[in-house]
C-alpha positions as CSV (number, residue, x, y, z in Angstrom):
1,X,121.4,94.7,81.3
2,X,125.2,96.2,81.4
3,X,126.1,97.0,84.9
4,X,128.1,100.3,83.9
5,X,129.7,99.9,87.2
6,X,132.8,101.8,86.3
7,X,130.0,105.3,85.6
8,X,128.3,104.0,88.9
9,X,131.9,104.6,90.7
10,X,132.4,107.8,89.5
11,X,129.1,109.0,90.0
12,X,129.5,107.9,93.9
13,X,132.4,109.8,93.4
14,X,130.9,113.1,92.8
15,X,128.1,112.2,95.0
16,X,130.6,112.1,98.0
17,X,131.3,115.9,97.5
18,X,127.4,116.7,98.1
19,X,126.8,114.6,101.8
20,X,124.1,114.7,103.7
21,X,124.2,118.1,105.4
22,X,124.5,119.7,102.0
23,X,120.6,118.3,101.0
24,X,119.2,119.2,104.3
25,X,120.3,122.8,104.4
26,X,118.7,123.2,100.6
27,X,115.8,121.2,101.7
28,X,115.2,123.3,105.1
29,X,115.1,126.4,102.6
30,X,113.5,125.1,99.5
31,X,116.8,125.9,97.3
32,X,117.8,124.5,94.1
33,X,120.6,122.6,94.2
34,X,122.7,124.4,91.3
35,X,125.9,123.5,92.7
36,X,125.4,119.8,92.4
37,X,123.6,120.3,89.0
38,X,126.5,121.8,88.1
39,X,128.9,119.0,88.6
40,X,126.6,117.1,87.0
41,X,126.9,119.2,83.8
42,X,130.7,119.5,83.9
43,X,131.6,115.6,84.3
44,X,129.4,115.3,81.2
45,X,126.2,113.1,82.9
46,X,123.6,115.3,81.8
47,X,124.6,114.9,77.9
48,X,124.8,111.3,78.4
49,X,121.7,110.3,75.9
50,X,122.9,113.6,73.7
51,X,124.9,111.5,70.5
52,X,128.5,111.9,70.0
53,X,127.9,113.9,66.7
54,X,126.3,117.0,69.0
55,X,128.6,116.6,71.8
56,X,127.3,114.4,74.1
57,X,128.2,110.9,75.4
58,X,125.9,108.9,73.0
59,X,124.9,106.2,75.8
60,X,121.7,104.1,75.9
61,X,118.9,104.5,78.2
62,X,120.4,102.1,80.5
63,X,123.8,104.2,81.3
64,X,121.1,106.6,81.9
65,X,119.1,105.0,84.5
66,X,122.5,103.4,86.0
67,X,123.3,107.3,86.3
68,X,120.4,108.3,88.3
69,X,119.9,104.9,90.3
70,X,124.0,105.8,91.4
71,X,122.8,109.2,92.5
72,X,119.9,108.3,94.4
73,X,122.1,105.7,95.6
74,X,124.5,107.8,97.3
75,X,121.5,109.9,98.9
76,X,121.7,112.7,96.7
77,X,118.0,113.9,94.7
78,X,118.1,113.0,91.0
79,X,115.1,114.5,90.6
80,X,116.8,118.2,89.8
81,X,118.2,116.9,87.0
82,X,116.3,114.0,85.4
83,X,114.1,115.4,83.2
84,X,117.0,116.7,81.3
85,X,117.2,112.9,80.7
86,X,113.7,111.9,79.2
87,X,113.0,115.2,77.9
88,X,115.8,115.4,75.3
89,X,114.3,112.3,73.6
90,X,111.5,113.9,72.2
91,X,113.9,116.5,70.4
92,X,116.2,113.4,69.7
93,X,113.7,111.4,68.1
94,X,111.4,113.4,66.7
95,X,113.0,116.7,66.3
96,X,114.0,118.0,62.7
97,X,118.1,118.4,61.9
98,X,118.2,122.1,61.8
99,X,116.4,121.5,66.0
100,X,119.0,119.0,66.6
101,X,122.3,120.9,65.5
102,X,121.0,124.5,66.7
103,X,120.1,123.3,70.6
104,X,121.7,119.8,71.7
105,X,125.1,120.6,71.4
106,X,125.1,123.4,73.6
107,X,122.8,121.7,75.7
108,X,125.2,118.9,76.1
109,X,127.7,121.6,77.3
110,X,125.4,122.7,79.8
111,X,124.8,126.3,77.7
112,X,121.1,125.4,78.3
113,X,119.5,123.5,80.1
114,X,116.4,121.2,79.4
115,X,114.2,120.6,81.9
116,X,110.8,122.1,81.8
117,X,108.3,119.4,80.6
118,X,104.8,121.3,79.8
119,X,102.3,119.2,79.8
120,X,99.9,118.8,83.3
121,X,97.1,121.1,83.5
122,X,95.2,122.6,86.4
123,X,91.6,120.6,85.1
124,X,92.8,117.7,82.9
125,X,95.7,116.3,84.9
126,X,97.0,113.2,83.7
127,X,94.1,113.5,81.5
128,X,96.2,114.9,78.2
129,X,93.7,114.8,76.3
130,X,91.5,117.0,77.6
131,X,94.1,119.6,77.9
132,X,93.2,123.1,77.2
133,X,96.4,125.1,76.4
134,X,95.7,126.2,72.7
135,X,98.5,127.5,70.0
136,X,97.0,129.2,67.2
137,X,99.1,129.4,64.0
138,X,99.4,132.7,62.9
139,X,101.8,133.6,59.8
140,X,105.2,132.0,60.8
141,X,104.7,131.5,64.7
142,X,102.0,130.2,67.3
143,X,100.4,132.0,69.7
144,X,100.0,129.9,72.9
145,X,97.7,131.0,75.7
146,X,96.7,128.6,78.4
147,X,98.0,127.3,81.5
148,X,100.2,124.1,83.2
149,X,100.8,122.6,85.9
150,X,103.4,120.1,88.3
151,X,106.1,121.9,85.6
152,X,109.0,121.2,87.5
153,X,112.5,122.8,87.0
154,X,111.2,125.7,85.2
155,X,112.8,128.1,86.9
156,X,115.9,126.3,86.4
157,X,115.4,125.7,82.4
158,X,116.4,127.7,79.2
159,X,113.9,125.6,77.0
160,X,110.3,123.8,77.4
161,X,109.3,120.7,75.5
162,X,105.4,122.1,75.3
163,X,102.3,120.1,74.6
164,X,99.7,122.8,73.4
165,X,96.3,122.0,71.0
166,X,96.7,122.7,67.7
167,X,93.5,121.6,66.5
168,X,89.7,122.0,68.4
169,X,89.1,118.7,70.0
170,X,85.9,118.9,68.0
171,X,87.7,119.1,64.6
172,X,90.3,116.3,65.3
173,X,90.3,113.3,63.4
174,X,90.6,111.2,66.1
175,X,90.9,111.8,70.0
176,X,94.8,111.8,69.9
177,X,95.1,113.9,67.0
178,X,95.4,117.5,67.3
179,X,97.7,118.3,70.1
180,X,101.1,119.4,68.9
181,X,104.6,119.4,70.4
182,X,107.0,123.0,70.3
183,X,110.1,123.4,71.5
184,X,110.2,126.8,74.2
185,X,112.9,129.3,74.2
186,X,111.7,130.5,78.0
187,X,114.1,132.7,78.4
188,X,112.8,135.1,75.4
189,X,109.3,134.5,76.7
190,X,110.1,135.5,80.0
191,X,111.8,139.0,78.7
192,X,108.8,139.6,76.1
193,X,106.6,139.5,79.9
194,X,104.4,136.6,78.0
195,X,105.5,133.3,80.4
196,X,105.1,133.8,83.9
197,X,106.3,131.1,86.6
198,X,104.6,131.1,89.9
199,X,106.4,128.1,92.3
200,X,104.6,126.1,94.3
201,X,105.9,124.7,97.4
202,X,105.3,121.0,98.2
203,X,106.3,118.8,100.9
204,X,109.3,118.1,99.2
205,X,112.1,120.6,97.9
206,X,111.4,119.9,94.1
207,X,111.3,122.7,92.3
208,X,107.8,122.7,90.8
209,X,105.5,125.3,89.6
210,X,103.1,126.5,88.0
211,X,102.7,128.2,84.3
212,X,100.9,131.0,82.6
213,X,101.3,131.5,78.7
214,X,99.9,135.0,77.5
215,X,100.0,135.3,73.9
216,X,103.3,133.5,74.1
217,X,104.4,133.7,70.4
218,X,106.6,130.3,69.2
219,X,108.2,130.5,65.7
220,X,106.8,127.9,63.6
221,X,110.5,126.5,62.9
222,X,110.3,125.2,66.8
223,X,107.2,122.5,66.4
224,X,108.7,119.4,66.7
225,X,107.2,116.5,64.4
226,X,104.4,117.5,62.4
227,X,101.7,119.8,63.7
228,X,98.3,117.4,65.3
229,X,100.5,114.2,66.3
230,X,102.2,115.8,69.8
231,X,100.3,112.9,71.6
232,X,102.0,109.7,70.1
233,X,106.0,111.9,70.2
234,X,104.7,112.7,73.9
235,X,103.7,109.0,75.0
236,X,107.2,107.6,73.6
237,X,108.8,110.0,76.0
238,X,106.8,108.8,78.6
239,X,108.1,105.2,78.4
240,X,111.6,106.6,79.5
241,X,110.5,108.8,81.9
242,X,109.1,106.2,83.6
243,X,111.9,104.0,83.2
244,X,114.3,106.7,84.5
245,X,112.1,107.6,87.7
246,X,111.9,103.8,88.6
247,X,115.4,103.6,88.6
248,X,115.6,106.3,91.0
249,X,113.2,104.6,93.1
250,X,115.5,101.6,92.8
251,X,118.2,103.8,94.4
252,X,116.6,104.9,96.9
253,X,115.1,101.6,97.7
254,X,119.3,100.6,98.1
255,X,120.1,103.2,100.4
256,X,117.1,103.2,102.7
257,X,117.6,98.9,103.2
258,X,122.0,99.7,103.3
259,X,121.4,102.3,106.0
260,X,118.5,100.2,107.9
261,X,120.8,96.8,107.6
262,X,123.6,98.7,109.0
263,X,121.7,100.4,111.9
264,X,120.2,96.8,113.0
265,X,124.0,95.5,113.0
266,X,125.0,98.3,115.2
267,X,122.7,99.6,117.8
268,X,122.6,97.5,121.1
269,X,120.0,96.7,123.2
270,X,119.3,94.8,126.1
271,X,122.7,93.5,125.2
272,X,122.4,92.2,121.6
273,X,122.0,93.5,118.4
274,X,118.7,94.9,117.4
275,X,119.0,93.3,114.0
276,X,118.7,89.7,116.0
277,X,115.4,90.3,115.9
278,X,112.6,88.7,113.8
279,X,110.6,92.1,113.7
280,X,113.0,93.8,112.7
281,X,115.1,91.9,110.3
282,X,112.1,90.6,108.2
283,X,110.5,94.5,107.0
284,X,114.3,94.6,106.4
285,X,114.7,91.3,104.5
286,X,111.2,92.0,102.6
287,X,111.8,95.6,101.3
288,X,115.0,93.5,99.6
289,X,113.2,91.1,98.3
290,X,110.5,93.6,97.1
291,X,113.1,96.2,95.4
292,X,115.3,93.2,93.4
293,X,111.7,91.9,92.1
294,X,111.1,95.9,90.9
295,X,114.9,95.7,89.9
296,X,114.4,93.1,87.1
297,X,111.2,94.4,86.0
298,X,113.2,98.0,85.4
299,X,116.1,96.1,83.6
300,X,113.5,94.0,81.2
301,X,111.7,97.5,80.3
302,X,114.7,99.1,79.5
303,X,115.7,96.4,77.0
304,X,112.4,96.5,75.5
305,X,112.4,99.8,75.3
306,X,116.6,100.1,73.7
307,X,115.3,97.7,71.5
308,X,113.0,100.0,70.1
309,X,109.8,97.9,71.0
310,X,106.9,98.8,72.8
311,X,107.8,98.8,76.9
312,X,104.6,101.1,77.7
313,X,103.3,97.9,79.8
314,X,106.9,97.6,81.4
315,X,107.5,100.9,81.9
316,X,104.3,101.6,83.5
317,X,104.5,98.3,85.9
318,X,108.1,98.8,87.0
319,X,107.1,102.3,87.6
320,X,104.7,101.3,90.3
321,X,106.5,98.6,91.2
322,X,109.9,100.7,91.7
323,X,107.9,103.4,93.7
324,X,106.5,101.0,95.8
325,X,109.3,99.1,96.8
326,X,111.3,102.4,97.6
327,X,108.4,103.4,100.0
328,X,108.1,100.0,101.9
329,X,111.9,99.8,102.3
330,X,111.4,103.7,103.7
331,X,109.2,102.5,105.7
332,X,111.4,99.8,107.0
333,X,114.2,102.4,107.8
334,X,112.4,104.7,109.8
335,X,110.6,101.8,112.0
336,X,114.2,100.4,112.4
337,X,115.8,103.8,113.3
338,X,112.9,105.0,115.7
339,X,112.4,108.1,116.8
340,X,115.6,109.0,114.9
341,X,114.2,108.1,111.9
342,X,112.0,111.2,112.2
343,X,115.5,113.5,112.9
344,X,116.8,115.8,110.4
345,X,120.3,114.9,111.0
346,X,119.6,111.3,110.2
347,X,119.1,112.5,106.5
348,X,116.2,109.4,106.4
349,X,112.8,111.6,106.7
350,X,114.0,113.7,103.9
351,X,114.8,111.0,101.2
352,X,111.5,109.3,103.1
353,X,109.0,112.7,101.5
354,X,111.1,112.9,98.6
355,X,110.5,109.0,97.6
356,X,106.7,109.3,98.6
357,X,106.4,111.5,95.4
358,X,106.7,108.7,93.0
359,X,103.5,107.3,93.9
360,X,101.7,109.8,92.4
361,X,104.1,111.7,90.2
362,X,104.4,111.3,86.8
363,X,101.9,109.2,86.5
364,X,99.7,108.0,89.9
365,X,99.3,104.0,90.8
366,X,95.9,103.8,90.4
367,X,96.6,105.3,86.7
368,X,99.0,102.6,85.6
369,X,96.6,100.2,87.4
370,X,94.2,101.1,84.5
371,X,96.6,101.0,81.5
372,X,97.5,97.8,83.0
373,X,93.8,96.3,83.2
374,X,92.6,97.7,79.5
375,X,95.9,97.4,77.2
376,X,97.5,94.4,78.7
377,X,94.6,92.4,80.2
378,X,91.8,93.7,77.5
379,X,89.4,94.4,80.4
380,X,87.1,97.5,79.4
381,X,88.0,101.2,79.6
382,X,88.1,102.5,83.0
383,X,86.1,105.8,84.1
């Protein structure tokens, strides 16, 4: 996979401006980073998947997860801005022209932003499914009423990508037919009082909430695809949101081993390096080896996926992999820091919560455990 290390230098770049003091006093107070978002927007990153023809930077998925591995990197959070990143696929690959034209260009500007990702609900979960929020066509809109959940950024966002049942699960051909895909002008749902946002406050500062849709009317011009086949425009998102988050954790991964490695060289006791010891140089040395093995798995998806084959099995395993590699090397820092691991200043406890997330979030371990027994070993369905 292309290194893009002349986008991984400026990223740094722009990273340096947002230090560690800067994400501690917005994580002591739960505040969005808009500044940094900002920057983001103006140096053009955030358009990066958008193709030249609407104003963006036209890059593959790889320039994308280089991006957000850089950031993560640099111990800033990605995770306020990368669902503008695997979100804008759906509208890029299955959205009409008329979508295209009238909302990525001046999303690639930064206009509007793109980051709310409706699909989690209170009683289905990662269940889609079973999901519950229903749009009922009526004359030239929906009406949506319902409920989600985990929607992150909202907000933060001028437009949803929504996953809402189109058709009674009864009725549906088939048990991924009848769930449909709209695009959500928020901002005009929020005035008409029919979308309300309640935020939830996690362990981590990540912008997540929770959604209510009250006779939310969408015109019929904003479904994406064809009405009944959300499911199979959702799941090819999925691939790259994956693909994107375990490149984060890949990041992270890097700067909890650089800033552990470095600590071990420096602090002296009882006259000698710490890092001169076994037990601490081999969690060190093992979190590496752990994160390069997660590394390649991450790279081979991405190709799979830019070459427009199926990289659900990739995606899902480098996923896991990625998350689990970031958390062992977290793990590794703090143990090698001591009781300074646990201090604010240190910056390490933060990035510590914030990598835990990815164990469970998008998609939990044990999840991809299943897809990974029934669709790549042929074991039987899971319950």
């Amino acid at each position: 996979m292309q290194d893009y290390s002349d986008i991984r230098e400026e990223v740094a770049k722009l990273c340096a401006q947002f230090p560690g003091p800067y994400w501690q006093a917005k994580d002591k107070v739960r505040e969005y980073p808009s500044e940094f978002v900002a920057a983001l927007g103006e140096a053009g990153y955030l358009a990066a998947l958008i193709p030249e023809e609407y104003g963006g930077a036209g890059l593959p998925l790889s320039a994308a997860a280089a991006i957000l591995e850089e950031i993560q990197r640099q111990g800033c959070n990605g995770g306020a801005v990368h669902a503008q990143m695997y979100v804008m696929g759906t509208v890029l690959r299955h959205g009409s022209e008329e979508q295209k034209a009238r909302y990525l260009p001046r999303v690639a500007t930064g206009e509007l932003r793109l980051q709310a990702f409706g699909v989690t609900e209170p009683t289905s979960g990662t269940d889609t499914l079973s999901l519950k929020t229903v749009a009922k066509r009526d004359g030239d809109h929906y009406v949506v009423n319902g409920q989600k959940l985990w929607t992150s950024r909202a907000e933060h966002s001028d437009l949803m990508i929504l996953l809402a049942r189109t058709t009674p699960r009864e009725e549906a051909a088939s048990r991924t037919e009848g769930l449909s895909v709209f695009l959500v002008d928020m901002k005009e749902a929020l005035a008409a009082g029919t979308l309300s946002i309640r935020p939830i406050d996690t362990m981590m500062n990540h912008a997540t909430t929770e959604i209510f849709f009250d006779n939310m009317r969408i015109p019929a011009a904003n479904l994406i695809g064809e009405e009944g086949k959300g499911f199979r425009y959702i799941l090819s998102g999925m691939n790259a949101e994956r693909l994107l988050i375990a490149a984060e954790c890949i990041g992270d991964a890097k700067w909890f081993i650089e800033k552990a490695s470095s600590y071990a060289k420096e602090r002296v006791l009882f006259g000698r390096p710490i890092g001169q010891n076994q037990g601490v140089q081999f969690p060190i040395a093992r979190a590496y080896a752990q994160m390069r093995a997660a590394e390649l798995l991450v790279h081979d998806g991405i190709a799979k996926y830019e070459a427009g084959n199926n990289a659900g099995a990739e995606a899902n395993m480098a996923k896991m992999l990625a998350a689990e590699a970031s958390w062992a090397a977290g793990e590794a820092c703090i143990q090698t820091h001591g009781g300074f691991g646990f201090a604010a200043e240190y910056d390490i406890e933060r990035k510590f919560r914030e990598t835990r997330l990815y164990q469970v979030a998008p998609i939990s371990t044990n999840m991809i455990l299943s897809y990974v027994a029934e669709h790549v070993l042929g074991m039987p369905r899971s319950y």
